[in-house]
C-alpha positions as CSV (number, residue, x, y, z in Angstrom):
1,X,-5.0,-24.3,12.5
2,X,-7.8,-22.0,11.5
3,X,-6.4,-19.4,14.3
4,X,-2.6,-19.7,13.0
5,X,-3.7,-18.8,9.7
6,X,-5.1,-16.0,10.8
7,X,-1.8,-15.0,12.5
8,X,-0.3,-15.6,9.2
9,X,-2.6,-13.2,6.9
10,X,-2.4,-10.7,9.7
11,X,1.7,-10.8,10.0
12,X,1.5,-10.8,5.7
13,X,-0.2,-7.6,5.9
14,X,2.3,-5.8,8.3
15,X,4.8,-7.0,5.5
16,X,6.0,-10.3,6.9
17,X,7.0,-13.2,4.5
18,X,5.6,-16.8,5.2
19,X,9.5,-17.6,6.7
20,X,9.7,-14.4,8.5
21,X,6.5,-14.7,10.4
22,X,7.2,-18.7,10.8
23,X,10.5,-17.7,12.6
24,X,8.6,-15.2,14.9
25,X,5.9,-17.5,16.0
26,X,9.1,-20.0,16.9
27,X,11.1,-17.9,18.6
28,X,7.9,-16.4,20.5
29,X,7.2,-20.2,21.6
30,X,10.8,-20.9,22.6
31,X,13.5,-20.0,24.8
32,X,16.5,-17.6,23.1
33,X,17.9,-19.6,20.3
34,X,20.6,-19.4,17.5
35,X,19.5,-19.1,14.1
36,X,21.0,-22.1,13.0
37,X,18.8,-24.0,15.5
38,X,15.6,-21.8,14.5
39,X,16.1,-23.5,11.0
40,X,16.2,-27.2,12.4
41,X,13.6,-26.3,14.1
42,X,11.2,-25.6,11.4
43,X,13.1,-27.8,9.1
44,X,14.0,-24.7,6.8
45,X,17.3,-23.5,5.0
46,X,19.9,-22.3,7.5
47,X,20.9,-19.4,4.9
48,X,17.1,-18.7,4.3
49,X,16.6,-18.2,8.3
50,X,19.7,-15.8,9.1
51,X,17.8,-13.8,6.1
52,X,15.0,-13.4,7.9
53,X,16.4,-13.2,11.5
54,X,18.0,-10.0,10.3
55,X,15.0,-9.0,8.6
56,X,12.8,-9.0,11.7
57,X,15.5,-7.2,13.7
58,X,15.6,-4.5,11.0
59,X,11.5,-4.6,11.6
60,X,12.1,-4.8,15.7
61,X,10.6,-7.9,15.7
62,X,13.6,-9.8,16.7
63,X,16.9,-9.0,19.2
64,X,19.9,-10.8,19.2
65,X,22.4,-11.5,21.4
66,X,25.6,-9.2,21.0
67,X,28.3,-11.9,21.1
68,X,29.3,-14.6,19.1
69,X,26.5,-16.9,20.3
70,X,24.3,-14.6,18.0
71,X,21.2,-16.2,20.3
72,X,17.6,-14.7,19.0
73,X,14.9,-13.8,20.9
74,X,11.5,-12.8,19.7
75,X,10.2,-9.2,20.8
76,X,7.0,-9.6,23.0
77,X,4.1,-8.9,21.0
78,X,2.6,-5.4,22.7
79,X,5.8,-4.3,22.3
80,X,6.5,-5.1,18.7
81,X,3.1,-4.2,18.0
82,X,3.4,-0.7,19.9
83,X,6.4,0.0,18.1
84,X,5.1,-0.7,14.4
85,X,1.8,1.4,15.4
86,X,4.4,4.3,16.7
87,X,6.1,3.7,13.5
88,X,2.9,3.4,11.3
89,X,1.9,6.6,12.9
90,X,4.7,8.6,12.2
91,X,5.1,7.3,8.4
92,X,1.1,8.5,7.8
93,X,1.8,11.4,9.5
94,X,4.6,12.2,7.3
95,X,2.7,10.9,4.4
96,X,-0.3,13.3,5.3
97,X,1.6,16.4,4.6
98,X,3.7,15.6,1.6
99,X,0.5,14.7,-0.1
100,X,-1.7,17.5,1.5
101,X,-1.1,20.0,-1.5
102,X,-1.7,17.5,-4.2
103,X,-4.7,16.1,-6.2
104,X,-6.4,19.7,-6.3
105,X,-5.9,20.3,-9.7
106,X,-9.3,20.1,-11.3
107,X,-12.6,20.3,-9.5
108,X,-14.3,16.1,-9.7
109,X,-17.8,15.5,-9.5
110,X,-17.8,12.3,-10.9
111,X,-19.3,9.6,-8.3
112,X,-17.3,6.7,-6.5
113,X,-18.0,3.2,-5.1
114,X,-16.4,2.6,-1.9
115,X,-15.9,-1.4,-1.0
116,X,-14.3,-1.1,2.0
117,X,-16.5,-0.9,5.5
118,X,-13.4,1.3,7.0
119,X,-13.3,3.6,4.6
120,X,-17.2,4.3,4.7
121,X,-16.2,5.1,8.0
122,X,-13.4,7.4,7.5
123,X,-15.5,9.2,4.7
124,X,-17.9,10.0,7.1
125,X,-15.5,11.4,9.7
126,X,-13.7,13.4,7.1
127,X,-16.6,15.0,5.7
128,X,-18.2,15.8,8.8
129,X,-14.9,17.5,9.8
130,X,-14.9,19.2,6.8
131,X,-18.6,20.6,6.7
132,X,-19.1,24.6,7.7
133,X,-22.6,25.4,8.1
134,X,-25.3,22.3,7.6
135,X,-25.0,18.0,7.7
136,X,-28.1,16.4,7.5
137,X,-27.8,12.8,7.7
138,X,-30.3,9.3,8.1
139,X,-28.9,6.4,10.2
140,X,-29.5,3.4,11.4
141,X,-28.9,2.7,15.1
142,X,-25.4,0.3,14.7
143,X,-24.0,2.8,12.2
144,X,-24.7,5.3,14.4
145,X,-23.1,4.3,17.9
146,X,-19.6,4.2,15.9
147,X,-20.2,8.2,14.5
148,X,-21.9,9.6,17.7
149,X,-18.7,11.5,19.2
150,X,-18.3,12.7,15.3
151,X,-21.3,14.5,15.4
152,X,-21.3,15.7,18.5
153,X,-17.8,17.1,17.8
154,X,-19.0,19.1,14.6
155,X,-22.5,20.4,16.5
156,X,-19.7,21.5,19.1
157,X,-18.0,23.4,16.4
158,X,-20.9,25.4,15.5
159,X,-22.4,22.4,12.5
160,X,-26.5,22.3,12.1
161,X,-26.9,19.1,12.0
162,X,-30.2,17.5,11.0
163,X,-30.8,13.4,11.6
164,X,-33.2,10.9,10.6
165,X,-33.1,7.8,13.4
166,X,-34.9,4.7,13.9
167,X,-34.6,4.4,17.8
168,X,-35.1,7.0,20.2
169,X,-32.3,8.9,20.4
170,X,-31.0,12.4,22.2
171,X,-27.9,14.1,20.6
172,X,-26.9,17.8,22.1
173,X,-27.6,20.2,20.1
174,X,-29.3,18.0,16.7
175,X,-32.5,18.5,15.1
176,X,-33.7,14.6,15.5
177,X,-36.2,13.3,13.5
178,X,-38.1,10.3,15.0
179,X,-40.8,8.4,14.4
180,X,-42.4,5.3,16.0
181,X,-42.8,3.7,12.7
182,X,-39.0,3.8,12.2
183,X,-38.3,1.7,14.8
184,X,-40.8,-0.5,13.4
185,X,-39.2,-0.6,9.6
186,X,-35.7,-2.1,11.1
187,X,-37.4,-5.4,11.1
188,X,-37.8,-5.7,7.6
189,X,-34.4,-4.4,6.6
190,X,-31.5,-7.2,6.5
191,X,-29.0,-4.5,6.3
192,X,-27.8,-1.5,7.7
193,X,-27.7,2.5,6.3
194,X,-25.8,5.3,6.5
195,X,-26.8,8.5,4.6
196,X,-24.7,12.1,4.8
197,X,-25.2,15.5,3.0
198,X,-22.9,18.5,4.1
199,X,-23.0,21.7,2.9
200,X,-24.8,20.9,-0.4
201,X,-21.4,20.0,-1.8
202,X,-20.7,16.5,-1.2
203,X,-22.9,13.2,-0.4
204,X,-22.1,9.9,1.0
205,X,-25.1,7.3,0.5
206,X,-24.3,3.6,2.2
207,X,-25.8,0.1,2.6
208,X,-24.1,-2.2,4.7
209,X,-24.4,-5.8,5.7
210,X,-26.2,-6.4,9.3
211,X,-22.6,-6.9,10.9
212,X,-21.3,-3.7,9.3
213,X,-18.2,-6.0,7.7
214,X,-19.2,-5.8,4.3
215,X,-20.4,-2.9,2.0
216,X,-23.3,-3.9,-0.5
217,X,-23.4,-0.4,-2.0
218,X,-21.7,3.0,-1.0
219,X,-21.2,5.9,-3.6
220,X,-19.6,9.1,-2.7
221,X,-19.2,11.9,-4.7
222,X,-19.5,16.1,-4.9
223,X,-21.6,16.5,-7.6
224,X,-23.2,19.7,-6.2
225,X,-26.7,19.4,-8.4
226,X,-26.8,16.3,-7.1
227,X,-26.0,16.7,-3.6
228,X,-28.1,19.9,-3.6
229,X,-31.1,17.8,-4.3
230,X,-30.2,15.2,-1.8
231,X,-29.6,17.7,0.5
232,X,-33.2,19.1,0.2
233,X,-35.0,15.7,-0.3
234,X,-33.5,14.1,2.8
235,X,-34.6,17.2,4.9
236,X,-38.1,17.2,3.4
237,X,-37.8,13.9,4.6
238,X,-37.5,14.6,8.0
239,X,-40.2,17.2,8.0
240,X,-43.0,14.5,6.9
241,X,-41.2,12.8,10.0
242,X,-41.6,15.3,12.9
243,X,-45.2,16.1,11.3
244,X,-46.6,12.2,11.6
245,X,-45.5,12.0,15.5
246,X,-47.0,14.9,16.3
247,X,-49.7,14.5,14.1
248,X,-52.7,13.3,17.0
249,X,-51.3,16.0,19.6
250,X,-54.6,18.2,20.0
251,X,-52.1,21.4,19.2
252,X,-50.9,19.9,15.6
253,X,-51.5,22.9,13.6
254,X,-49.5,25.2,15.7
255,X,-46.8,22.6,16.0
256,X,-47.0,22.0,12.1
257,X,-47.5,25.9,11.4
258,X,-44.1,26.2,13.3
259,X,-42.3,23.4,12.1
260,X,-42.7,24.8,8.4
261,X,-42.2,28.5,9.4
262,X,-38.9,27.0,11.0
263,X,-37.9,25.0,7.8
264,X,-34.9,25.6,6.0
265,X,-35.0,25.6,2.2
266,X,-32.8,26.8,-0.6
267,X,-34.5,30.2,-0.8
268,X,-34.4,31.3,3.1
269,X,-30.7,29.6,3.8
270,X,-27.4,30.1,2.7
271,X,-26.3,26.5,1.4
272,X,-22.7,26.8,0.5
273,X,-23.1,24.1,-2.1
274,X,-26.0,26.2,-3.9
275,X,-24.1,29.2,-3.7
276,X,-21.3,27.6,-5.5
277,X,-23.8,26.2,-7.5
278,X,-25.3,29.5,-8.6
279,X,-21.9,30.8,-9.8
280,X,-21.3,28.2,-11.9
281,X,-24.9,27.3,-14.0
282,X,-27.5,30.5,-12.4
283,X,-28.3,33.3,-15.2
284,X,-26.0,36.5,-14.8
């Protein structure tokens, strides 16, 4: 029972009625029948039932028979659901570029919750696309698995990407920040993070459950003071990092010596954030 409703809620989000996804699940179960007999079947109004027959054929979730039998027969399921992602696809695609010039009319630096573990997701992946010159992110291992191609894509694409992780980890091309006592600190957490700066100009800051299917905090915003200083905080961060696991090599200094020579900061890098920034609060 548990499993049907399931079915149901699923088939009520790709914008099936209660009848319409009752008929389906008949006529899937049952050899090709009229819709007069679909209604005895599951003891519903005859009228109600050819309503929703020719909805679901409209939807191309039903066929039926093109002579006066009028027999219906319920689309297999990879196909229907092939078609409505084909269909799905097209619509957003369409969607996409009749929106794409609006909501730039003012410049927003308010900050946003984000409730939905998806969208945390899509945030990510459309800020990383997004980001020109530096990301510098800290991750927990799960969260990390599902954004691995992401980052390799923008490193690919000529992205500095810095990364705080809490198992050992190699990414092409990253400046990976890893300590031993990370691993240890995942025991204590109940929950899972996901932290992204790009460019000094926007900041995504997550906590999820430990089965990433719930948010219990995400804010996003561009404030660019804000993510400016996240920006820099995070990567000071990662410095203290690198410095502690290479802290009882007998060569520390040198490593440390060159680790800070090599260390980006606001005054030796061109942050396009802080450059924006500048223009808008610096003195003239």
């Amino acid at each position: 029972m548990e499993s049907k409703t399931r079915i149901f809620d699923n088939l009520s989000d790709l914008g099936f009625n209660f009848l319409e996804s009752e008929v389906y699940l008949e006529l899937l179960a049952s050899e090709p029948m009229t819709a007069y007999r679909v209604a005895k079947q599951i003891n519903k109004p005859t009228a109600n039932v050819y309503k929703a027959i020719d909805s679901l054929s409209q939807k191309g979730a039903v066929l039926i028979e093109d002579n006066k039998n009028r027999k219906c027969k319920a689309v297999p399921p990879d196909e229907f659901i092939n078609h409505l992602e084909k269909l799905m696809l097209s619509k957003t695609s369409n969607l996409k570029e009749q929106l794409k010039d609006l909501g730039k009319i003012y410049y927003d630096e308010r900050t946003y919750a984000i409730e939905s573990v998806p969208l945390v997701f899509e945030r990510f992946e459309s800020m990383m696309n997004k980001c020109k010159k530096i990301a510098v992110i800290d991750i927990f291992p799960e969260p990390l698995e599902k954004v691995k191609d992401i980052i390799e894509k923008a490193i690919e694409r000529g992205v500095e990407v810095h990364i705080q992780v809490y198992k050992p980890i190699k990414i092409k091309g990253a400046n990976v920040a890893y300590t031993s006592a990370a691993s240890e600190s995942l025991k204590y957490w109940k929950s899972q993070q996901l932290n992204l700066m790009t460019d000094g100009e926007e900041h995504l800051l997550v906590l999820m459950n430990n089965s990433l299917t719930k948010v219990l905090q995400a804010k996003w915003s561009n404030n660019l003071y804000v993510s400016c200083t996240l920006l820099a905080g995070f990567m000071r961060e990662q410095v203290i990092i690198n410095l502690m696991e290479k802290m009882d090599e007998p060569d520390f200094a040198d490593q440390a010596r060159t680790l800070l020579q090599n260390q980006k900061f606001f005054f030796n890098s061109k942050i396009p954030g802080l450059e924006l920034l500048f223009k808008l609060y610096s003195r003239s």
